[in-house]
LUMNU-499019 format. One record per residue (C-alpha): x, y, z; residue in three letters. Coordinates in steps of 0.2 Angstrom, whole numbers, plus 5000, padded with zeros to 4 digits. Example, Ala and Ser with C-alpha at 12.3 -4.5 7.8 and 13.67 -1.06 7.14 Angstrom:
506249785039ALA;506849955036SER;
END
This chain:
526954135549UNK;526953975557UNK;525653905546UNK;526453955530UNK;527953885535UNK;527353715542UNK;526353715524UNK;527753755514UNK;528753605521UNK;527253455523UNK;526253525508UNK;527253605496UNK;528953525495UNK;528553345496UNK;527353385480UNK;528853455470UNK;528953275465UNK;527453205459UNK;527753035453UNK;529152905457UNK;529752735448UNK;531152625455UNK;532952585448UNK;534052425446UNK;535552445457UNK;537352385454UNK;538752415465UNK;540652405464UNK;541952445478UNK;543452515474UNK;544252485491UNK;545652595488UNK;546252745478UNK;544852835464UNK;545052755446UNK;544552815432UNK;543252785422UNK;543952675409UNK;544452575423UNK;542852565433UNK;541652505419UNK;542752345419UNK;542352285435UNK;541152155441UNK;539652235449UNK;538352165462UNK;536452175465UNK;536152325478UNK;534852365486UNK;534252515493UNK;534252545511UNK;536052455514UNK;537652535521UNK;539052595509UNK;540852695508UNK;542252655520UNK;543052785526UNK;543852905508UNK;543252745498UNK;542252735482UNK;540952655477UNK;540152635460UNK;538452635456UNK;537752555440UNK;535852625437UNK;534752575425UNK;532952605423UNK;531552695412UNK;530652855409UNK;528852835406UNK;528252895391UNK;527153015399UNK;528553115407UNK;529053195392UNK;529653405391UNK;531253375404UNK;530253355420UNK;531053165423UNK;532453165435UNK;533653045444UNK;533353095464UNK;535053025473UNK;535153025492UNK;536752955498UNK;536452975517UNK;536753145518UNK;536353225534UNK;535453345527UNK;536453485539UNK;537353565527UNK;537853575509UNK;539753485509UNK;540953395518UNK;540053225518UNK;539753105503UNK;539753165487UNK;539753095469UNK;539853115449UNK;538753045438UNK;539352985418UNK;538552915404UNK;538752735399UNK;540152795388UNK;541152885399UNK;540053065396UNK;540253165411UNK;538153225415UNK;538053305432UNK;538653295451UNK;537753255465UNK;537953345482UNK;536853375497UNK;535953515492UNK;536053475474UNK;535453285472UNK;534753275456UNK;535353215438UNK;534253255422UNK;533753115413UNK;533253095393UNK;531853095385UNK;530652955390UNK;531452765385UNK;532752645396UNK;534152745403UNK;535852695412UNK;536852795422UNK;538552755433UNK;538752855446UNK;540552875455UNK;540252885475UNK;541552955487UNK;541252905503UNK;542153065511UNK;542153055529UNK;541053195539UNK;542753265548UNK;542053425553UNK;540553445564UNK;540253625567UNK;540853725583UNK;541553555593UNK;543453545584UNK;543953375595UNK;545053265589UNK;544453145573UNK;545252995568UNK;544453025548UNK;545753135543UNK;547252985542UNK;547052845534UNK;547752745544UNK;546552775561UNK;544952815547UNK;544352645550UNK;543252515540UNK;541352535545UNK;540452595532UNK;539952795534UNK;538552795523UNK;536652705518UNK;535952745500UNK;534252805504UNK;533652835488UNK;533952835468UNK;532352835459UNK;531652925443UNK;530553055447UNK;529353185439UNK;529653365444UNK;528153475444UNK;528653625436UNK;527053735442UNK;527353665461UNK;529353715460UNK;528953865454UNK;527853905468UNK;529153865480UNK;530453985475UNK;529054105478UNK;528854065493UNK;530454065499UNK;530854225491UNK;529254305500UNK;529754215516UNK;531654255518UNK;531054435517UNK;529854425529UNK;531354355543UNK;532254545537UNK;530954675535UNK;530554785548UNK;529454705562UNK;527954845560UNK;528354885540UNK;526754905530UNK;527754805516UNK;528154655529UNK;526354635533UNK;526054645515UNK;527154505512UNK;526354415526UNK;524654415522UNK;524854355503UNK;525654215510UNK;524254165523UNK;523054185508UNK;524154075497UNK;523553955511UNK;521953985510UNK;521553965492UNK;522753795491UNK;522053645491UNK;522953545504UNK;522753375498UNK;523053425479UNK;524253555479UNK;525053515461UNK;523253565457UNK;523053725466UNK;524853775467UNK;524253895450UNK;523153985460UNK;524353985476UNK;525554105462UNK;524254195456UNK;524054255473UNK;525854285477UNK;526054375460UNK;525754545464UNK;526954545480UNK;528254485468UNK;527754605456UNK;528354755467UNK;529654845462UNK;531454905473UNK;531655075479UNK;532855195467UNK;534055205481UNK;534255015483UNK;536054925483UNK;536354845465UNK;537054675471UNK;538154595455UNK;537754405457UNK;539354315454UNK;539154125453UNK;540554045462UNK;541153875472UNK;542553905483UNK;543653755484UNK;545053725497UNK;546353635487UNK;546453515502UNK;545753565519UNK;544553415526UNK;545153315512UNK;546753285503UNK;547253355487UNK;546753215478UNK;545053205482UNK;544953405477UNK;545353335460UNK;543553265463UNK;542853415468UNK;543653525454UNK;542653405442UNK;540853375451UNK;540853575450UNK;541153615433UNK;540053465429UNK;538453555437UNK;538953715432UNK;539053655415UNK;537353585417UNK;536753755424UNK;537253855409UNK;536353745398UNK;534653815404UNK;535254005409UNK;536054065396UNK;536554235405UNK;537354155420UNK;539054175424UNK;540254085434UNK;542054135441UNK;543354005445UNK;545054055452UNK;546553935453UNK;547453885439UNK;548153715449UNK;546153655451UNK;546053665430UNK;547553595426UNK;547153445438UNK;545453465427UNK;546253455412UNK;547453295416UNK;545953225427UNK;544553235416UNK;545153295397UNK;543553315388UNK;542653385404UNK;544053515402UNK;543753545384UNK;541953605389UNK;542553715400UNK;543753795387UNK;542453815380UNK;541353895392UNK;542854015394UNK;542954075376UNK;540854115377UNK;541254235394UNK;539954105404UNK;541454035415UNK;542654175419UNK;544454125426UNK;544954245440UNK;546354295452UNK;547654245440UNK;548554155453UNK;549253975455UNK;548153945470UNK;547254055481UNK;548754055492UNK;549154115511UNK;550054285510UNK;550854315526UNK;552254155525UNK;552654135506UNK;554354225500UNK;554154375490UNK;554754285476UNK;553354145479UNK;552054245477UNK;552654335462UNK;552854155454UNK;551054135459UNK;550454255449UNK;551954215436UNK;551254025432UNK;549454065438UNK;549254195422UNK;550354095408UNK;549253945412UNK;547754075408UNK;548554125394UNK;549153985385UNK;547553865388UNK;546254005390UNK;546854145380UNK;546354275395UNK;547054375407UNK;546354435423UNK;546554585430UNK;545754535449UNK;546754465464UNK;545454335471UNK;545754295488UNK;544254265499UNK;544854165512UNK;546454205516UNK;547154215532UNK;547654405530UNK;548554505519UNK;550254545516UNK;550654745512UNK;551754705498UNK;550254625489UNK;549654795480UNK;551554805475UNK;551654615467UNK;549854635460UNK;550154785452UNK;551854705442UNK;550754555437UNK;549454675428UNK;548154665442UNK;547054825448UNK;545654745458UNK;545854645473UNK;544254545481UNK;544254455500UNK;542854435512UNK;544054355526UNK;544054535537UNK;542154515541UNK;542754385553UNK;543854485565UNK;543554475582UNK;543654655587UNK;543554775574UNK;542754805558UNK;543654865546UNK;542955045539UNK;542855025519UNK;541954885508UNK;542554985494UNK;544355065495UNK;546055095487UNK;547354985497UNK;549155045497UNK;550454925501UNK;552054955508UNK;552955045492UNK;551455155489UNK;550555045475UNK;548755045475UNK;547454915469UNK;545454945471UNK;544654835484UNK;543054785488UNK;542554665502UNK;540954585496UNK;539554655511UNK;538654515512UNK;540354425521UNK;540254275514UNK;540654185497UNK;539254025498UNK;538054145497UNK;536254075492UNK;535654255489UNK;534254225502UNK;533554375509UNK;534754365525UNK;536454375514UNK;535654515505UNK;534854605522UNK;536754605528UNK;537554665512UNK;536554835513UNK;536754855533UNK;538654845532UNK;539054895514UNK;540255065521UNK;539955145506UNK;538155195506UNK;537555355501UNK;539055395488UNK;538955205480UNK;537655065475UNK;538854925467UNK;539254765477UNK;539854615473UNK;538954455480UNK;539554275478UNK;538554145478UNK;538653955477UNK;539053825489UNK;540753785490UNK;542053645496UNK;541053495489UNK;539253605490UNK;539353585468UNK;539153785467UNK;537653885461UNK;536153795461UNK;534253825450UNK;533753875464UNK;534654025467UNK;534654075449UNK;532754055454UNK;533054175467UNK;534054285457UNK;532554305444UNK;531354365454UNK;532654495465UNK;533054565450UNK;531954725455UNK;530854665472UNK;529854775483UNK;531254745501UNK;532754695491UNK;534054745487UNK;534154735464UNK;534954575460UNK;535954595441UNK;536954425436UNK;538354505430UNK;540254455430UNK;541954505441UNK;542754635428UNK;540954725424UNK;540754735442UNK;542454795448UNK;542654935432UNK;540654995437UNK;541055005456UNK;542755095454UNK;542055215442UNK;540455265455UNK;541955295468UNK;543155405459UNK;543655465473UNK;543955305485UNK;544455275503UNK;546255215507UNK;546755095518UNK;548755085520UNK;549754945525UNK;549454745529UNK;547454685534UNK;548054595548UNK;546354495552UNK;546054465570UNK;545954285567UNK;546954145567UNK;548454185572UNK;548954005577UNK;549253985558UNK;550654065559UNK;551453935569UNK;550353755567UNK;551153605558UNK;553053675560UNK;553653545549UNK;552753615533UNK;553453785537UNK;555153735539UNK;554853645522UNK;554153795512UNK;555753905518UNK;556953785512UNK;556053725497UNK;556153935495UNK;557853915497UNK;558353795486UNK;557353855471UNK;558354025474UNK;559853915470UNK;559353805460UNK;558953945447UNK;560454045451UNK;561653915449UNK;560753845433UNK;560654025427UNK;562454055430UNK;562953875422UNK;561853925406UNK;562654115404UNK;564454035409UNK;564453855402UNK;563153845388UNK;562253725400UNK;560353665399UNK;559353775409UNK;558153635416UNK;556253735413UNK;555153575412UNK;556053535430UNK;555853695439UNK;554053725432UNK;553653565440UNK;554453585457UNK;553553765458UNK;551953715453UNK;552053585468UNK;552653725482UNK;551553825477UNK;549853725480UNK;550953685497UNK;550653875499UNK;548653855499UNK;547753945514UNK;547453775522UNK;549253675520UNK;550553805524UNK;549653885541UNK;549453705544UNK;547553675547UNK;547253525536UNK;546953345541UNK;548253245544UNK;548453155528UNK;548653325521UNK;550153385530UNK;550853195528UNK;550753225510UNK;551453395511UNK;553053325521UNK;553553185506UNK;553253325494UNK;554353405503UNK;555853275507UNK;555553235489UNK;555753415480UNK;557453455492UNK;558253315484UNK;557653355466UNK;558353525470UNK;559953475477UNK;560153375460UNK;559853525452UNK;561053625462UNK;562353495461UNK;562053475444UNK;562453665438UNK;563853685449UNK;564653525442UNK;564553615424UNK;565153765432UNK;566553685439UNK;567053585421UNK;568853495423UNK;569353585438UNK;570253505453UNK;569053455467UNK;569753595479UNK;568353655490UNK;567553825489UNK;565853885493UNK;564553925484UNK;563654095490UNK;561854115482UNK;561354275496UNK;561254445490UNK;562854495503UNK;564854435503UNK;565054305514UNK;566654245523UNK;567754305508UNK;566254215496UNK;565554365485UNK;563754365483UNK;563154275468UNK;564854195466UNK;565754045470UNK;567554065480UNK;568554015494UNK;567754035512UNK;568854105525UNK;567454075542UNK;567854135557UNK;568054045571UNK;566654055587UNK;567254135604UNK;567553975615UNK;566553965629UNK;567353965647UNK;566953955663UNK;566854095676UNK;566154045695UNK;564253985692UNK;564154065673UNK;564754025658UNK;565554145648UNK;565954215628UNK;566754345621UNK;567154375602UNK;567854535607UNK;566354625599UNK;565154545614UNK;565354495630UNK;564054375636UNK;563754275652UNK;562454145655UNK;561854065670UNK;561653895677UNK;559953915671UNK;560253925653UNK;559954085649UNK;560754265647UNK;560854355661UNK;562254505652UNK;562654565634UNK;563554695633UNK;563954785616UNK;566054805617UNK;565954935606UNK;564455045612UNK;564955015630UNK;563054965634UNK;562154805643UNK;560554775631UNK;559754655644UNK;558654745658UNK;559354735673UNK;558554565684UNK;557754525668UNK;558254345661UNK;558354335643UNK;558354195628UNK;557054115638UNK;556053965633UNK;554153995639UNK;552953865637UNK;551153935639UNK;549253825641UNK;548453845622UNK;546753805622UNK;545753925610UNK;543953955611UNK;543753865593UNK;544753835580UNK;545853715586UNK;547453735573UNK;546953905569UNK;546754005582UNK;547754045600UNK;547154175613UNK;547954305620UNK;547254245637UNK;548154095638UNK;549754185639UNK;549154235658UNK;549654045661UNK;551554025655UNK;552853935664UNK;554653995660UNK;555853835658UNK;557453875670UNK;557753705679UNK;558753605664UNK;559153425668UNK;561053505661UNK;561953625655UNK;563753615650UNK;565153655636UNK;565253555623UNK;566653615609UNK;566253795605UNK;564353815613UNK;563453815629UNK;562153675627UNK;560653685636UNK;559653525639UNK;557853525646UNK;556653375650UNK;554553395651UNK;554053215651UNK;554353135635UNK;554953315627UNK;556753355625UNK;557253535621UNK;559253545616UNK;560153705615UNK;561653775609UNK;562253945611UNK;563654015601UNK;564554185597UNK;565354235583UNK;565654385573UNK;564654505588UNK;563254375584UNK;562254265595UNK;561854095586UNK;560353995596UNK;560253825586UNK;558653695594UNK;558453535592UNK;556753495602UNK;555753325602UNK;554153385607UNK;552753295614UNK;551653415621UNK;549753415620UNK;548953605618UNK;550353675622UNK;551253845616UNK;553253865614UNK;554054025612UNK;555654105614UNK;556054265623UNK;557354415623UNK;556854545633UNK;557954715629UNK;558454855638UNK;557854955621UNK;556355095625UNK;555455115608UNK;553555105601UNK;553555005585UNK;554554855582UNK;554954815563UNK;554554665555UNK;555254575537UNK;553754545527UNK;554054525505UNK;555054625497UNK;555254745513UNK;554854775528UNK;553454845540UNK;553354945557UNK;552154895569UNK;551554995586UNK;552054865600UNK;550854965613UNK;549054945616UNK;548255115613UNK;547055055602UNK;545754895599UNK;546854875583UNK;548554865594UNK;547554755605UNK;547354635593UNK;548854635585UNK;549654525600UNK;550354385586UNK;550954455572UNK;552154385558UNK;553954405550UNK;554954295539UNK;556854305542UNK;556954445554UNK;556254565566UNK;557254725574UNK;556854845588UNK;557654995592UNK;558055195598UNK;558455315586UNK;560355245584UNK;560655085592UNK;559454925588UNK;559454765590UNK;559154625576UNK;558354465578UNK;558654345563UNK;557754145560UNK;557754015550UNK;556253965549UNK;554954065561UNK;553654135557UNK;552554205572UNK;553154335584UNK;552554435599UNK;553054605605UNK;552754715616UNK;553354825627UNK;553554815647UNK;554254905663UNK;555854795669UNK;555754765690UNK;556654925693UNK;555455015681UNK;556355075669UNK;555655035648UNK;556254885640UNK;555554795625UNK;555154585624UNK;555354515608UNK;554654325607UNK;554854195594UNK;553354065591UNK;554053905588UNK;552853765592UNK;551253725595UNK;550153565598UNK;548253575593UNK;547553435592UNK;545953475580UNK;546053445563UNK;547753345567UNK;547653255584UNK;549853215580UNK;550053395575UNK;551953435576UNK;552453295588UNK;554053245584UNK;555853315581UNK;556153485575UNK;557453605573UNK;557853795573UNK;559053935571UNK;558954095580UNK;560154245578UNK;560454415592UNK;561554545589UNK;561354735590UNK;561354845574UNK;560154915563UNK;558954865548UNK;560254835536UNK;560954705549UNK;559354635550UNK;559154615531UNK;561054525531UNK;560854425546UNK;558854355538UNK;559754305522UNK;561154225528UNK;560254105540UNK;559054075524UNK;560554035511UNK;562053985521UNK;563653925509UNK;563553775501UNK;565153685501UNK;565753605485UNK;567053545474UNK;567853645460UNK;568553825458UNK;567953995458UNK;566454085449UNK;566554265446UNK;564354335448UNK;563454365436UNK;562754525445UNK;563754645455UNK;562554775464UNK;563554935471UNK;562154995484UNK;561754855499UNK;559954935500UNK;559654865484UNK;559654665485UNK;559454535471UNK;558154425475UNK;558054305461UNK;558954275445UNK;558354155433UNK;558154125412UNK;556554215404UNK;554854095404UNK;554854105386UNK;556354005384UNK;557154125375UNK;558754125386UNK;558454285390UNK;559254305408UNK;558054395421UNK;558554485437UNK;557254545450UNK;557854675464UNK;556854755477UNK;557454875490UNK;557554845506UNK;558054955518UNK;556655105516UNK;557555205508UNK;557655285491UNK;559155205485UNK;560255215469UNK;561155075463UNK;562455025449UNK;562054855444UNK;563554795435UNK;563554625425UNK;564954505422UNK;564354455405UNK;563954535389UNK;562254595383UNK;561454665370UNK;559754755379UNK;559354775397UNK;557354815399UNK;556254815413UNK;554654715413UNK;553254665423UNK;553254485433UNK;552754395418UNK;554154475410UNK;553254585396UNK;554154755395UNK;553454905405UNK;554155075406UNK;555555075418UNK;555655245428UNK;556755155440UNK;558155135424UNK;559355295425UNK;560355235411UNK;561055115404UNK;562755045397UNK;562554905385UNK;563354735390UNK;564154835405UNK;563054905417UNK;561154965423UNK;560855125434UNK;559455115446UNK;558555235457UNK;557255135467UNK;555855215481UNK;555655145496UNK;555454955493UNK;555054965475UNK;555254805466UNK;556154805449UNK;556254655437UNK;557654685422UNK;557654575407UNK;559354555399UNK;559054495380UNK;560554385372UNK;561554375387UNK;563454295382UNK;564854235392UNK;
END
């Protein structure tokens, strides 16, 4: 094969274009942010000649080209050819560029492996060509540190030098020929060594050869594919895989690049997309992400309106119904409901479709309330690939029912070729038919192909490809088809399916849940505040008659939830990405807190200023009723004291000592009469550990690397300062404050760290006297068990795991409950104490330090909240919230709730107005505890109909409504975590 292949790439490529003729070349520099094209045509260009550096560092540069198409090129075959300086090493994440017409037309994009623009028929042309000089941040497997993803350290010098820009003439006959040949060839690299169809293959390639003409192959190339002809002609097995070609481009919102350069992106791929269809008339292309077509549509308008209309002729198909393609282990429960909530009305109301797929391919892993919330948003079919990447185990389906935590189900397939940039080479397809686990009882995959991330998507060439797979002798049938005709084929060919039940916890990336605290503490109080925010607001327009603000909180959901993307929230973007993501965040707490204030001020009316709190949690607080607004009575912490060489609180609930070294050394549970710290075992320990993964930088850390922590038990001081034990630590420029409190048989850890580290891991760690197997985790709308042992690989690897406000470990009636503010990644496992009794270590994740694709990640000030007590699951629950939403103090008088819900299992997570503006008042309740659970949900205002409805607040039938009593009161009986959204129509004060 050596010959065919050294004559495919010096023969036969270089002839695809046969003649050339040069171009005039203008140039203008933006030298700063992209402007539009209105703006750009404006400017002042200069003569530029080929051969001469270009692009600073996320600079543009625009390129004026004018020349002719010679009058014998007629029938299409005259492109422009554009060569940037790309490296030629992969299809994206270098230069890339849009071409428009002289009157503001977009024609085309131009990316590495997609370098050419049609032109017209023969006459003068002029193109513009919009040049973004996007930095090469990534080079593959090295992850060091990079100065290209800040602005301010990015530099001048030029990155790139325009190579070429040239009107060309393809050679159809000699192009065809190629795609031959590389069809033929891929399957060469995958068929058996010693196969009779193989060395079929092989030998019509090496007679191809022979009866070329080397030094005139556009005039031989016929009789080159007249020779191949017959291999191509041979047809697939009957028992081969049917792989349903998907066009696709996955596009990080930001990643490598900030968000407004995905703007950019968004646009150069729908242009060639749009260009494709023109000449395939049965390709089809799926696109998820409503935020990347509304950018489109306020971006690039009449671009847009092509796309609208590619949507209503079914050749672009908008999928996943969700705001972004999100991460699913941080975002609240009520943050991924909302992305389905905004991510289907946009479809709606500019598309008029709905889909009915959840399209996640890249994900981080995968909550096990997501069946739950897909199902309430009309979804049946969930798509990822990202399990194919786990280190240790393969998961057993590619094809299979997944069952979330409530028992909802949603069919599931995990495309076999495990990627989404497939290019549908004979590789990709080799892999989909050795690990499709379905074989023998089903034929249907999906495979997605397209370069993504600034690749510019499906190319001619795969279609290319696609064509002649369609029924090949050593492949696998190719059918361009689309998502829903896929999933509703491979879930009728499985009427019996596979179930897989719980979370896909992919072995991965586990550092996500910890990278770039700053952003995660900004997503749990932007969380937070938008709870209140619509409560309060809700409550003011029931009470009050007040303007509900819709445009405002549309807007500030819309940004969180792009700041949920799989790339900004587990904090593995560049540095301008999570700078971006902090001012978002600073900026949408204070519009928030305007909102807050403002509805509690209309709440308040003419009242006196006496102080009261406003309690927006699910549970009474402090005298506060939940929902309401009333006087707080707090109680006030055990003061600290004391005793020989420990200092010493007791509430008369706990009594706990801790050392000179900072931490607990005894807590003993007044009540119960028991110690829950091991004996010798220090506890509430900060442990800094080396973190240096393997790859993936930000991403990743290792469970190896925990063989090299260092406990921190030689504070510079330790003292008592009013009612807590603050302990101070000191590592080189790294300060690490705590306080410790007690109050209310509660522990209260509050952190203030200045952290400097390089690669470096920070946890927190209680070990406990408690002997169990599992430990239990908050996750949306419920919680999950894990197995904290390692019987299995799958234990193994679970050794970072995540939980949102809570964790609990316990025996059968006694428990202990772990509560945060803002933590997300957690450890536990359990372990002998020194005198060899069980015991149970719970750690808390709170910093880290990687320094790729972020060399500042996380350095800087940051604070936390921890909470210990003993109790069960329902403590938990209480403990979480109350960390999450504590009172807000304000001026004014009390506020009787809007909701009153007579079973604590059964807990209000958000009440709002309807979306449809109809004032309309919308409730959703979940339960929390694991229990089935019967609730009275009484209202403090009249109404005329209480329904339940889906997420998007269409009415379903509600089996969870026992009754109702109109303007009064809704009876509930709810399985274990089932979530529940009521719709009260014409609610009145």
């Amino acid at each position: 094969m050596l010959r065919v292949r050294r004559f495919t790439r010096f023969r036969i490529r270089p002839a695809v274009y046969r003649d050339s003729r040069p171009t005039r070349i203008t140039a203008w520099t933006v030298g700063g942010e992209p402007v539009p094209f209105a703006d750009a045509v404006t400017q002042r260009f200069e003569p530029f000649a080929l051969g001469r550096s270009w692009g600073r560092p996320w600079d543009t540069t625009w390129f004026d080209v004018r020349g002719e198409v010679p009058a014998g090129w007629a029938g299409g075959r005259a492109e422009l050819v554009v060569d940037l300086g790309f490296t030629g090493d992969q299809p994206g994440f270098q230069a890339e560029a849009l071409v428009y017409r002289p009157d503001g037309e977009v024609v085309k994009a131009i990316e590495p492996y997609n370098s050419w623009v049609p032109l017209p028929e023969p006459g003068p042309f002029r193109l513009l060509v919009e040049a973004a000089a996007n930095p090469i941040v990534q080079v593959p497997y090295e992850y060091e540190p990079t100065a290209m993803g800040d602005r301010a350290t990015a530099g001048d010098r030029p990155l790139y030098r325009l190579t070429d820009l040239s009107v060309r003439a393809r050679d159809l006959q000699v192009w065809e020929l190629l795609q031959d040949v590389t069809t033929l060839d891929g399957l060469v690299d995958v068929l058996p060594e010693h196969g009779a169809r193989r060395a079929e293959i092989a030998y019509a390639l090496e007679r191809m050869v022979d009866v070329m003409d080397p030094d005139d192959v556009a005039g031989s190339a016929a009789r080159g594919r007249e020779v191949l002809a017959p291999v191509l002609a041979g047809r697939a097995a009957d028992s081969s895989l049917i792989v349903s070609a998907v066009g696709h481009a996955h596009i990080d919102c930001a990643w490598l690049w900030p968000t407004r350069e995905t703007v950019r992106k968004v646009a150069r791929t729908f242009a060639n997309v749009l260009d494709l269809a023109e000449h395939h008339p049965d390709f089809v292309f799926a696109a998820s992400s409503a935020q990347q077509y509304a950018w489109l549509k306020e971006s690039q308008p009449g671009l847009f309106e092509r796309v609208r209309r590619a949507v209503a002729d079914g050749m672009i198909r908008p999928v996943g119904g969700m705001w972004v393609e999100s991460d699913t282990n941080m975002p609240g429960g009520e943050a991924l409901a909302r992305q389905f909530v905004l991510g289907k009305r946009f479809f709606a109301e500019e598309f008029g479709v709905d889909s009915e797929e959840v399209w996640l391919p890249d994900s981080f892993g995968y909550t096990a309330a997501l069946p739950q919330i897909a199902r309430a948003a009309g979804a049946r079919y969930f798509l990822t690939q990202k399990p194919s990447w786990n280190e240790t185990n393969a998961m057993p389906h590619s094809s299979f029912h997944w069952e979330g935590i409530d028992g909802s189900r949603v069919f599931t397939h995990f495309p076999p070729a495990e990627t989404y940039n497939s290019d549908l080479g004979a590789a990709d397809l080799a892999r989909t038919e050795r690990t499709f686990r379905q074989k023998g009882k089903a034929r249907h995959v999906l495979g997605l192909y397209g370069w993504g991330d600034g690749g510019g998507g499906p190319t001619r060439e795969m279609l290319a490809m696609a064509r002649r797979k369609h029924d090949l002798d050593g492949s696998p049938r190719v059918r361009l088809d689309d998502p829903d005709h896929f999933f509703r084929t491979a879930e009728a060919e499985l009427p019996a399916p596979p179930v897989w039940v719980g979370e896909m916890y992919l072995e991965l990336h586990r550092g996500t849940l910890i990278s770039q605290a700053r952003g995660k503490r900004g997503n749990r109080h932007s969380e937070a505040l938008l709870r209140e925010a619509e409560l309060w607001a809700a409550t003011a327009a029931v009470r009050r008659g007040a303007p509900y603000p819709y445009d405002e909180l549309r807007r500030i959901w819309e940004r969180v939830l792009l700041l949920q993307f799989h790339d900004i929230l587990p904090g593995t973007s560049i540095a301008w990405v999570h700078q971006d993501a902090a001012r978002d965040y600073d900026r949408l707490a204070s519009e928030l807190t305007t909102l807050i204030t403002t509805a509690l001020d209309a709440l308040r009316g003419t009242d006196d200023a006496t102080p009261v709190a406003a309690n927006a949690g699910p549970y009474p607080r402090h005298g506060v009723p939940a929902l309401g607004i009333g006087p707080a009575t707090p109680p006030e912490p055990a003061a600290p004291r004391r005793v020989n060489d420990r200092f010493v609180l007791d509430d008369g609930t706990l009594h706990v000592e801790i050392d000179r070294r900072g931490t607990l050394v005894s807590v003993v549970d007044l009540a119960a009469d028991r110690e829950l710290l091991p004996r010798g075992v220090a506890c509430g320990v900060l442990q800094l550990f080396r973190d240096t993964p393997r790859e993936w930088d930000a991403w990743d850390i290792n469970d190896e690397d925990k063989r090299s922590g260092v406990d921190l038990v030689e504070p510079a001081s330790i003292d008592i300062v009013d009612d807590a034990v603050v302990v101070r630590h000191e590592r080189g420029r790294t300060v690490l404050t705590q306080s410790v409190r007690l109050s209310e048989g509660t522990i209260g850890y509050a952190f203030d760290i200045d952290w400097h580290e390089s690669q470096k891991l920070l946890k927190l760690a209680f070990p406990l006297d408690v002997r169990t197997d599992r430990a239990t985790s908050e996750i949306q709308f419920g919680h999950l068990h894990r197995p904290i042992h390692q019987n299995t690989s799958w234990d193994t690897a679970r050794f970072e795991t995540v939980a949102h406000r809570w964790i609990h470990v316990g025996e059968p009636g006694y428990g202990v409950a772990i509560a945060n503010d803002v933590v997300y990644g957690h450890d536990i496992r359990g372990a002998q104490a020194p005198d060899g009794r069980p015991m149970t270590t719970a750690r808390l994740s709170l910093l880290r330090a990687p320094r790729y694709p972020d060399p500042s990640a996380d350095q800087g000030r940051h604070t936390f909240s921890v909470s210990l007590r003993p109790g069960g699951i329902p403590d938990a629950v209480a403990d979480g919230y109350a960390l999450h939403l504590p009172l807000r103090t304000v001026p004014g008088a009390a506020a009787e709730p809007l909701f009153e819900v007579s079973d604590r299992a059964v807990v209000v997570e958000s009440v709002k107005l309807a979306e449809d503006r109809s004032g309309d008042l919308v409730v959703r309740l979940y339960e929390a505890h694991g229990n089935r659970s019967r609730a009275s949900v009484r209202t403090r205002f009249s109404w005329r109909e209480a329904v339940a409805t889906d997420l998007l607040e269409r009415a379903v039938d509600g089996a969870a409504v026992r009754g109702t009593t109109p303007g009064s009161a809704v009876e509930l009986e709810l399985r274990p975590f089932e979530l529940l959204t009521l719709r009260f129509r014409d609610p009145v004060a």
